[in-house]
C-alpha positions as a printed Julia matrix, in Angstrom:
532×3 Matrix{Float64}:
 -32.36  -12.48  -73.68
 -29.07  -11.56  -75.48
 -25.4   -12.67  -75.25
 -23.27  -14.48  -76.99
 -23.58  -17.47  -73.99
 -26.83  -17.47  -71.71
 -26.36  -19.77  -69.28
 -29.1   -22.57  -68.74
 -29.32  -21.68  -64.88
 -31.07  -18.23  -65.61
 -32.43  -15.48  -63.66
 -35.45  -17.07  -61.66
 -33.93  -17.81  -58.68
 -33.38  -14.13  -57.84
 -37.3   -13.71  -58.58
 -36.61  -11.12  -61.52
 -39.74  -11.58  -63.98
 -40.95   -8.89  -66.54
 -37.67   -7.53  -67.56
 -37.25   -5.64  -70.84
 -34.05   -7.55  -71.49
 -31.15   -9.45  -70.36
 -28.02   -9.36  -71.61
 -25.83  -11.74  -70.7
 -22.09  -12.23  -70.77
 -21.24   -9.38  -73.54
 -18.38   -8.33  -74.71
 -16.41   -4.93  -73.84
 -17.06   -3.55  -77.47
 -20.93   -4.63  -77.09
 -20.9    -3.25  -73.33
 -19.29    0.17  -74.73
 -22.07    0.37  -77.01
 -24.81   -0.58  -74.56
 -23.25    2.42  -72.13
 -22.83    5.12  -74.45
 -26.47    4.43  -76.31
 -27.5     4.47  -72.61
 -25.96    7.78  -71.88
 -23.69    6.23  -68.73
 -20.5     6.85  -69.53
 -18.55    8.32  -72.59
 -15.33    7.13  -74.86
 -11.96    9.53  -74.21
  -9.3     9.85  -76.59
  -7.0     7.01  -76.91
 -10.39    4.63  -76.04
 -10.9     3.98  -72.08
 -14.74    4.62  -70.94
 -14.85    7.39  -68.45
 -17.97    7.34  -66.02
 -19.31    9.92  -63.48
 -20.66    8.43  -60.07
 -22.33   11.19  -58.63
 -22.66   12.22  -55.37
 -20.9     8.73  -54.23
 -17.12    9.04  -55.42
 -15.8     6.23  -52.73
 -17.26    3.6   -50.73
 -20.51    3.81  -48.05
 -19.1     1.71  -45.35
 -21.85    2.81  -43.16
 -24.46    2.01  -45.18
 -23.44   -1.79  -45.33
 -25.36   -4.71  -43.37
 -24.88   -8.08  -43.02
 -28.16  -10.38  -42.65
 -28.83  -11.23  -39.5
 -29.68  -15.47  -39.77
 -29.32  -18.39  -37.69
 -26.96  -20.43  -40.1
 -24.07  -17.62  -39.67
 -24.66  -15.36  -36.67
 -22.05  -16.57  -34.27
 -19.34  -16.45  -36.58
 -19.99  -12.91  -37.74
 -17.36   -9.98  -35.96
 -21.09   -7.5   -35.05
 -18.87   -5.16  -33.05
 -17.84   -4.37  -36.51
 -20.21   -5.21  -38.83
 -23.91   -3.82  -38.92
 -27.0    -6.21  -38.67
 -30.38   -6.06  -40.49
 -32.91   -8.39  -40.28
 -33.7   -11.24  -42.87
 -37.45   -9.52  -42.81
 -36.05   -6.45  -43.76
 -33.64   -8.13  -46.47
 -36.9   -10.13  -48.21
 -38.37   -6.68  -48.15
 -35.95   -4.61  -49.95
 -35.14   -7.75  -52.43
 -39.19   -7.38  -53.07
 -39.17   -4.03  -54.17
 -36.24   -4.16  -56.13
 -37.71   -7.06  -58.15
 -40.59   -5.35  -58.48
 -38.4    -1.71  -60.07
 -36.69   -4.04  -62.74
 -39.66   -4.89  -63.96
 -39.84   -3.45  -67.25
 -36.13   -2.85  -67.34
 -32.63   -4.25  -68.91
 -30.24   -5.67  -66.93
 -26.58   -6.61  -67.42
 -25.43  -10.51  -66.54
 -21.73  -11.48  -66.14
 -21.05  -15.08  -65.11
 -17.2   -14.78  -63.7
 -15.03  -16.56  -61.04
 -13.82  -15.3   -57.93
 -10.3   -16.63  -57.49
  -7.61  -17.86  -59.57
  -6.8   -21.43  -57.86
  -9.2   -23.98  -59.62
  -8.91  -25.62  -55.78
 -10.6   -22.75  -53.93
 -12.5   -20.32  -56.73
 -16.36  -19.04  -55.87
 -18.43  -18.94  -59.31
 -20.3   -15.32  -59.26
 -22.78  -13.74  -61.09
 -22.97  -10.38  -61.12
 -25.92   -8.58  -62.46
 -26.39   -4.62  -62.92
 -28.57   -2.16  -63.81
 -25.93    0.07  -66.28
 -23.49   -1.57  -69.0
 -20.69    0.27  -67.66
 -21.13   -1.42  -64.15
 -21.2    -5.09  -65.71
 -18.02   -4.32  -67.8
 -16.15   -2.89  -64.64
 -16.96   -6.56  -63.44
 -15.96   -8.27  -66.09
 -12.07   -6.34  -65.54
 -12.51   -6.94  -62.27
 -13.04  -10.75  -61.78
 -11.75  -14.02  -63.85
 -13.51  -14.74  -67.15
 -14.61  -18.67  -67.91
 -14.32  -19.43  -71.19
 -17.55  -18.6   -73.03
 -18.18  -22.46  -73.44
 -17.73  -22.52  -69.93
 -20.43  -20.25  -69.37
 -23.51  -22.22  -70.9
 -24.04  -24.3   -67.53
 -22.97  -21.86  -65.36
 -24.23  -22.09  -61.78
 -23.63  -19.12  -59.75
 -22.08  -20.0   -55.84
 -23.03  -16.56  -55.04
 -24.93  -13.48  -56.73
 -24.3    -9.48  -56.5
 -27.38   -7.37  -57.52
 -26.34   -3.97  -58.15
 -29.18   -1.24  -59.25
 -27.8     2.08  -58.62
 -30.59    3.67  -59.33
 -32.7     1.92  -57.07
 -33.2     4.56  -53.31
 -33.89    2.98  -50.41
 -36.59    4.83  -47.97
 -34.77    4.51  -44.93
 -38.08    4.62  -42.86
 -39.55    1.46  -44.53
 -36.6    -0.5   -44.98
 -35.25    0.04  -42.14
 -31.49    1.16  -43.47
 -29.5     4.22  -42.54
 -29.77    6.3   -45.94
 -30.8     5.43  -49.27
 -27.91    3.5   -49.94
 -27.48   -0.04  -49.24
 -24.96   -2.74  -49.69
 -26.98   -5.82  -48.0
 -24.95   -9.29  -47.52
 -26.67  -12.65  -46.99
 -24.5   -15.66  -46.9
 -28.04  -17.77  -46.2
 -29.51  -16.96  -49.38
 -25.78  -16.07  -50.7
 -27.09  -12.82  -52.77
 -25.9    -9.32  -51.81
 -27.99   -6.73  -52.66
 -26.44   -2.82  -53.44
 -28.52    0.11  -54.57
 -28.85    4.12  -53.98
 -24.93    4.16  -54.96
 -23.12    4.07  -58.13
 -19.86    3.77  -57.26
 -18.61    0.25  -58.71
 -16.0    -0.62  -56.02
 -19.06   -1.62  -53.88
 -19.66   -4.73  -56.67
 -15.77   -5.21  -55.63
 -15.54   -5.32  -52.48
 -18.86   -7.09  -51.77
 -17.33  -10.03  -53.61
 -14.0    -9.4   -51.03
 -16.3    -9.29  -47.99
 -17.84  -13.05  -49.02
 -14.36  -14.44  -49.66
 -13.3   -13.55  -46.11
 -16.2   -15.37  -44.75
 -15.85  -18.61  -46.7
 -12.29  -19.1   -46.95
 -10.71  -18.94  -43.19
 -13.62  -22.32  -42.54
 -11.34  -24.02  -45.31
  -7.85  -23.25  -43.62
  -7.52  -20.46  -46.17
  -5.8   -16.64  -45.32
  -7.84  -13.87  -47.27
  -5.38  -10.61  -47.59
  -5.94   -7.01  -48.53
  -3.05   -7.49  -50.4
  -0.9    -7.5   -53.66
   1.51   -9.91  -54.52
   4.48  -10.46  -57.2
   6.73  -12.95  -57.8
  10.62  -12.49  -58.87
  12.52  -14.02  -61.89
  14.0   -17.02  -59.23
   9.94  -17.8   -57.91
  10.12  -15.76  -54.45
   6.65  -14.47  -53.96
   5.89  -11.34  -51.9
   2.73   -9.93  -50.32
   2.11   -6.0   -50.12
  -0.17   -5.54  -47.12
  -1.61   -1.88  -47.32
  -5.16    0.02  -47.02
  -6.04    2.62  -50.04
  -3.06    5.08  -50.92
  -0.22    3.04  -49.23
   1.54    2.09  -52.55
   0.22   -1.42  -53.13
  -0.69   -1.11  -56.15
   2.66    0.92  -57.26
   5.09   -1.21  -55.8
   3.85   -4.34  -56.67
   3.63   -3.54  -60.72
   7.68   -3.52  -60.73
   8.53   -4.32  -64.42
  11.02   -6.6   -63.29
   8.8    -8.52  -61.31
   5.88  -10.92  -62.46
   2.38   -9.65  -60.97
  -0.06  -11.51  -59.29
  -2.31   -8.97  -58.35
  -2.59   -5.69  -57.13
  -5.33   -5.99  -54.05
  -6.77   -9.54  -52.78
  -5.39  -12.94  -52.47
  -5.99  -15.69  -50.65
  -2.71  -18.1   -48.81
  -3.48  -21.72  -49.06
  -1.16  -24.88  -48.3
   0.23  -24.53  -51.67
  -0.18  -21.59  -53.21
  -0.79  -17.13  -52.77
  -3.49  -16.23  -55.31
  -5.18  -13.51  -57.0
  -9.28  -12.82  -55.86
  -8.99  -11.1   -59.07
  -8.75  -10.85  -62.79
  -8.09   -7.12  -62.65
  -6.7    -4.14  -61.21
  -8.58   -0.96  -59.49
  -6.08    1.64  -59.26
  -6.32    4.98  -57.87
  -5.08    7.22  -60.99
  -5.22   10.93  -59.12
  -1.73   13.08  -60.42
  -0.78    9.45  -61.37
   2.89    9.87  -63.32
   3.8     8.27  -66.76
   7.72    8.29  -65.0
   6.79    7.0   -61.96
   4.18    4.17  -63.09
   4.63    3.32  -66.91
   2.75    0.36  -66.65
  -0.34    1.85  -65.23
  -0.53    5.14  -66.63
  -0.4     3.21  -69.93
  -3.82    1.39  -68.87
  -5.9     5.09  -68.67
  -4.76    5.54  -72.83
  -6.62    2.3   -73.86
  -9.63    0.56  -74.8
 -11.0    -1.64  -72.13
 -10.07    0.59  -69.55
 -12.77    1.62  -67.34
 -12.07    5.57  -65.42
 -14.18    6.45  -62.74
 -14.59    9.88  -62.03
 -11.28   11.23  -64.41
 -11.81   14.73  -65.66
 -12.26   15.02  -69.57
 -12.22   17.71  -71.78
 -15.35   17.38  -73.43
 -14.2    18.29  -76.91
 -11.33   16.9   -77.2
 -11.95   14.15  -75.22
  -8.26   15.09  -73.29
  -7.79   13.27  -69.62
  -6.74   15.42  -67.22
  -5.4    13.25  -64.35
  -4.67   16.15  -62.41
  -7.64   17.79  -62.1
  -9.35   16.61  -58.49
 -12.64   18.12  -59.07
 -14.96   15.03  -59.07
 -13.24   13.17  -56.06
  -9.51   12.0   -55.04
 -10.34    9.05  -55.45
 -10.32    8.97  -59.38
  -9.95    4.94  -60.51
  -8.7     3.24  -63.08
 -10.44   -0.36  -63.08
  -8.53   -2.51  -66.43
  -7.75   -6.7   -66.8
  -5.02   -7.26  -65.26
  -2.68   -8.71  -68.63
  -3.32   -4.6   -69.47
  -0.19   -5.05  -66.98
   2.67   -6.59  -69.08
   4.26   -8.42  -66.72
   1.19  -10.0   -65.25
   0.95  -13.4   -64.38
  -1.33  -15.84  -66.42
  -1.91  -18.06  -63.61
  -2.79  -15.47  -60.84
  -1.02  -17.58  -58.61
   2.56  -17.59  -56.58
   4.3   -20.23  -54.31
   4.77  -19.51  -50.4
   6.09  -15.77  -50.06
   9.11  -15.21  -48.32
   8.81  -11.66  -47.93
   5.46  -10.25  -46.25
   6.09   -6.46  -46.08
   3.38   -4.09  -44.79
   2.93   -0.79  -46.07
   1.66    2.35  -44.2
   1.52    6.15  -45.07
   1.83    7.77  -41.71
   1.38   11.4   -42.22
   3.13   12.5   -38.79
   6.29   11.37  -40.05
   7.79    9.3   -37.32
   7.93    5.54  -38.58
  11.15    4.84  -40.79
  10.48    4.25  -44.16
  10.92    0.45  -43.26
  12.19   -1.77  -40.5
  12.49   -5.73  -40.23
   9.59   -7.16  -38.12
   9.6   -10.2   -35.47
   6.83  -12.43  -36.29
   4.92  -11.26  -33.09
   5.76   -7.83  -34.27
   3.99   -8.71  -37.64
   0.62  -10.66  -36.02
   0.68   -6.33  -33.91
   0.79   -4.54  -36.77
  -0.95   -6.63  -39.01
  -4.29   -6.18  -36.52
  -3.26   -2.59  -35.94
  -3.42   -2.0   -39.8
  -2.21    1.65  -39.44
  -2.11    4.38  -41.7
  -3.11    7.73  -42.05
  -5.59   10.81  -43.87
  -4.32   13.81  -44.38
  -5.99   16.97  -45.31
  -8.36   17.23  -48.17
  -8.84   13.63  -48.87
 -11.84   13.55  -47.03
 -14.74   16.18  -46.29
 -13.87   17.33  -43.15
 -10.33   16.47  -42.44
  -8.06   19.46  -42.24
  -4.94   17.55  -40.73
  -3.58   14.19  -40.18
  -5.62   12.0   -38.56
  -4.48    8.34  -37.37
  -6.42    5.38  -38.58
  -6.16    1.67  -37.79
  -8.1    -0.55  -39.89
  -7.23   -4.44  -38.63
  -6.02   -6.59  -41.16
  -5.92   -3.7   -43.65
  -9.45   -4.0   -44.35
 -12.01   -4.4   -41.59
 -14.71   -3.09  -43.3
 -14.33   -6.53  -45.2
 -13.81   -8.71  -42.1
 -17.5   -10.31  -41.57
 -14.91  -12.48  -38.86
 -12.94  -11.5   -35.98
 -10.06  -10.4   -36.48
  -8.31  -12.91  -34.32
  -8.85  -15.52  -36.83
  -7.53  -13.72  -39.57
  -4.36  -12.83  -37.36
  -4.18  -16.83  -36.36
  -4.15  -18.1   -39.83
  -1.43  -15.33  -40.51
   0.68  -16.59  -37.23
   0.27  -20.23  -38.43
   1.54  -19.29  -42.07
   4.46  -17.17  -41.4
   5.71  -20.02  -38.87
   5.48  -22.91  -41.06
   6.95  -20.71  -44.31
   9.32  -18.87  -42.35
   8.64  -15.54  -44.63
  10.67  -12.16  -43.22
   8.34   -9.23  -42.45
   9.06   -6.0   -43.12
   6.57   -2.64  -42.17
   7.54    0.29  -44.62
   6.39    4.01  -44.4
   5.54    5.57  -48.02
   3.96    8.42  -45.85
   6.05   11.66  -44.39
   9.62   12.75  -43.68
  11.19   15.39  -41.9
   7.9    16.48  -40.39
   4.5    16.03  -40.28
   2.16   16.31  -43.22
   2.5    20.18  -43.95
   5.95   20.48  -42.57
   7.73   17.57  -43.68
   8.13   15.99  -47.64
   6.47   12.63  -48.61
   8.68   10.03  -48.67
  10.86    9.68  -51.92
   9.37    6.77  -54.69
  12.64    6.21  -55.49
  14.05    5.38  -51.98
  11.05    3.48  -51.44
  11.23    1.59  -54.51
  15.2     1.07  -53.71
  13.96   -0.48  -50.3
  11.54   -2.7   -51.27
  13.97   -3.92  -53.55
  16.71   -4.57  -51.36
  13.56   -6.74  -49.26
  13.14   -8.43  -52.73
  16.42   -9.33  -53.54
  17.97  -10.53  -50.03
  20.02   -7.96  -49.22
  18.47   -6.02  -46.42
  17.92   -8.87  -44.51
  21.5    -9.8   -44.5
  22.81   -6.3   -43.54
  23.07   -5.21  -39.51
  20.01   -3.75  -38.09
  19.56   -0.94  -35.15
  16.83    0.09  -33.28
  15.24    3.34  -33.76
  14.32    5.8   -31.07
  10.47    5.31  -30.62
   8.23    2.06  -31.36
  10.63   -0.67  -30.75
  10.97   -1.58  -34.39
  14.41   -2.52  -36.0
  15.72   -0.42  -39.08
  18.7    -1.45  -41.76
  22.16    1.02  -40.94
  21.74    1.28  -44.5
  20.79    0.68  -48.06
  22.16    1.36  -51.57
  20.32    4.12  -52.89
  19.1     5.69  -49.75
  20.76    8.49  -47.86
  21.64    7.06  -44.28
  20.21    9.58  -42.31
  16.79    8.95  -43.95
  16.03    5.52  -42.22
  15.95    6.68  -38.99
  13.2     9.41  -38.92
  14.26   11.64  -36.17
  17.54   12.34  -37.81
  15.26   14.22  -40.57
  13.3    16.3   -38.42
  14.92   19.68  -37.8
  13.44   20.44  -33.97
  13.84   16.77  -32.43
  11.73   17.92  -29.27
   8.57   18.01  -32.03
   9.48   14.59  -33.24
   9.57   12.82  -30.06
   6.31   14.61  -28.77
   4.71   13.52  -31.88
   6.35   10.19  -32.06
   4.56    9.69  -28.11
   1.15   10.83  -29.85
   1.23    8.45  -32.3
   2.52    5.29  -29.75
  -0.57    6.13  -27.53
  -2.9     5.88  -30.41
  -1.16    2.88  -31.45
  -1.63    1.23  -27.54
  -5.29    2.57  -27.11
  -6.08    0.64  -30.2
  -4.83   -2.63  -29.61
  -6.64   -2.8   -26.68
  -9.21   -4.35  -28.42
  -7.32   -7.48  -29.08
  -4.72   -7.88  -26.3
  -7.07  -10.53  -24.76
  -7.31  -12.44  -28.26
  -3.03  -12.86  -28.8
  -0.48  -14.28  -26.48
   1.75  -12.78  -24.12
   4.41  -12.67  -27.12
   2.31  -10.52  -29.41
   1.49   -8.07  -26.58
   4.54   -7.91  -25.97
   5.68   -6.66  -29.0
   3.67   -3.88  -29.5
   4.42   -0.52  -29.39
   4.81    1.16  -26.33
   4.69    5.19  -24.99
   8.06    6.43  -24.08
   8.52    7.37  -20.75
């Protein structure tokens, strides 16, 4: 075993025996070195570690299970969530111990949450260097003295290199993300993509926490220079990310937080930002994190002399990454944690251009949309898609939610009466069309927007209705063009908008039928509706 701390609860629990080495808790310079010796990933100019992930450049949602046990089954959400037996689980978990026999692994001992209150010790172990450091930006780093009796509350073990055979094990594919809360281990292998280590950590949080009284988000969150805390709802490409690192605004965090009695706070001790075309204009801040050392790229194009990123180039995947500690940020917070919000704004990129690019929310209007969780893909994203295509994911993350999503949406009802926060849904998606026809929505009206939310001002100015979903928009803004808040003023043949606008309200109602028996008459209520 090497390290510079190994903590005195070691590896035996997990049944690993044999191994070549362990190395536990090392640093990013010793972690560099362990990766490039390795061969996993190579140094760019300017010092951030670019990996390849293969054939898997994004999450396998359908290759994730959830352990199927006595101690948890009636609180798990299985119309969403996949089961596999605990026979099965002991199975795999066998012959995985049994392939890392003989081989290193990598051992990070971090924390999972920023309020001392409500953290989760993890450990997260990994086949590849490069995997452990991404975890070590990703989560909250003890002090090293703090890691010598370390006791992990739960355990990722992540061996990429590890194929299921979906015949024995009873799984869908060679890949496998496998979560047990009984034995509180999950399992991932057959994938190297390392938001899987991420996200696993997310799904557990959103399990434990709503037993304690305790809101998990999908979520960023800042906090201005009087203390006013905002949450960024938002699934992948929205703008969280972007709009919550505002240099003139202290960051929480860019992607998970948990709302307690007393406080927002960051899952997180890092960011995971998507870096595709990303702009040193538009985002200083985190275009500055691809040019240093620390910085972990997934999937960025490099020229392989030089050593040049290209963030342009799309050839590996869209979804290039840029996975950095979050004080890379320089207005980050030290704490990770913010008071009660008062503004709760919800982001969506609707690529049919029909939702204003934002409009002030009810409270019953926010519980809708926040278990709608709408957005869009547009063509090329995805193998397959060749025009926009409506998605609701419920909460902005149900491939997270081991619960229903009725007790997410409760604990968000309770908090936004007893805080009193506004809520705001904004559109960073299309204009003037749909996706093809129409222009994405300007950064800088969206940024002057969200501002406006941030500093009072739009919710102090009068508000109109717009022509389609029942949803209230500002008559105007400094910094935006009037006739861009209300979207059918931007669409040149207003017949197209209004038959699309009815498209879009039916998919929004054929949705939500899913949870109209789980909300009052209040919430139903406010949902959108088809125009006659």
């Amino acid at each position: 075993m090497t390290g510079p701390v190994i903590s005195s609860f070691g590896l035996d629990y997990l049944g690993l025996s044999h191994l070549k080495a362990a190395h536990w808790n090392l640093s990013a310079a010793a972690l560099y070195e362990q990766a490039i010796r390795r061969g996993e990933a190579q140094m760019a100019k300017d010092g951030p570690l670019v990996a390849l992930t293969g054939q898997h450049t994004g999450r396998s949602p359908n290759d994730k299970y959830i352990v199927q046990e006595e101690t948890t089954a009636d609180q798990i959400w299985w119309g969403n969530n996949k089961a596999i037996s605990e026979d099965a689980f002991d199975r795999l978990l066998a012959r995985v111990q049994a392939y890392l026999q003989g081989r290193e692994v990598f051992v990070q001992d971090l924390y999972a949450g920023a309020d001392p209150d409500h953290r989760l010790p993890v450990r997260i172990v990994t086949q590849h260097a490069w995997h452990n450091l991404f975890a070590q930006n990703m989560f909250i780093r003890p002090k090293l003295c703090d890691r010598r009796e370390f006791e992990p509350g739960f355990t990722v073990l992540q061996v990429p290199d590890f194929r299921a055979v979906p015949e024995r094990d009873g799984t869908r594919t060679e890949t496998f993300i496998l979560v047990n809360f009984k034995k509180r281990l999950v399992l991932i292998g057959g994938t190297s993509y390392a938001g899987e280590i991420k996200k696993s950590v997310f799904t557990i949080l959103n399990f434990l926490l709503p037993a304690r009284g305790i809101l998990p988000m999908h979520c960023s969150a800042n906090i201005g220079p009087a203390g006013d805390t905002a949450i960024f709802f938002g699934l992948s490409g929205t703008g969280k990310t972007t709009l919550s690192a505002d240099g003139s605004r202290t960051l929480i965090g860019d992607d998970e937080h948990g709302w307690s009695d007393t406080s927002v706070f960051n899952f997180e001790g890092g960011c995971y930002a998507k870096v595709i075309r990303l702009s040193p204009e538009a985002e200083p801040e985190i275009y500055a994190t691809t040019r240093r050392f620390g910085t972990v790229l997934e999937n960025v194009v490099m020229d392989p002399g030089t050593r040049e990123l290209d963030l342009d180039d799309a050839r590996h995947t869209e979804n290039t990454r840029a996975c950095y500690p979050i004080d890379f940020i320089p207005n980050a917070s030290n704490s990770g944690m913010g008071g009660q919000p008062q503004n709760i704004i919800m982001l969506t990129a609707d690529a049919f251009g029909v939702l204003p690019p934002i409009s002030k929310l009810t409270p019953e209007q926010a519980m809708y949309h926040f278990l709608s969780g709408y957005t869009s893909r547009v063509a090329g994203t995805e193998k397959g898609v060749t025009e926009p295509q409506a998605t609701f994911s419920t909460c902005f993350g149900a491939p997270f939610m081991p619960r229903h999503p009725s007790a997410y949406a409760k604990l968000l009802g309770e908090r936004i009466s007893r805080g009193g926060a506004n809520c705001w849904l904004v559109n960073t998606g299309w204009t003037g069309g749909a996706y093809g026809t129409g222009k994405r929505m300007s950064i800088a009206h969206t940024r002057a927007l969200v501002r406006a939310v941030l500093d009072g001002r739009l919710a102090t100015v009068p508000h109109v209705p717009e022509a389609s979903f029942g949803l209230m928009v500002p008559e105007g803004c400094d910094g935006v063009p009037t006739e861009v808040l209300q979207p059918k003023n931007t669409w040149t043949d207003k017949r197209a908008y209004e038959d699309t606008a009815r498209e879009v309200a039916r998919r929004f109602e054929a949705n939500f039928t899913q949870f109209a028996e789980h909300v009052d008459e209040k919430v139903r209520g406010a949902g959108v509706k088809v125009a006659a």
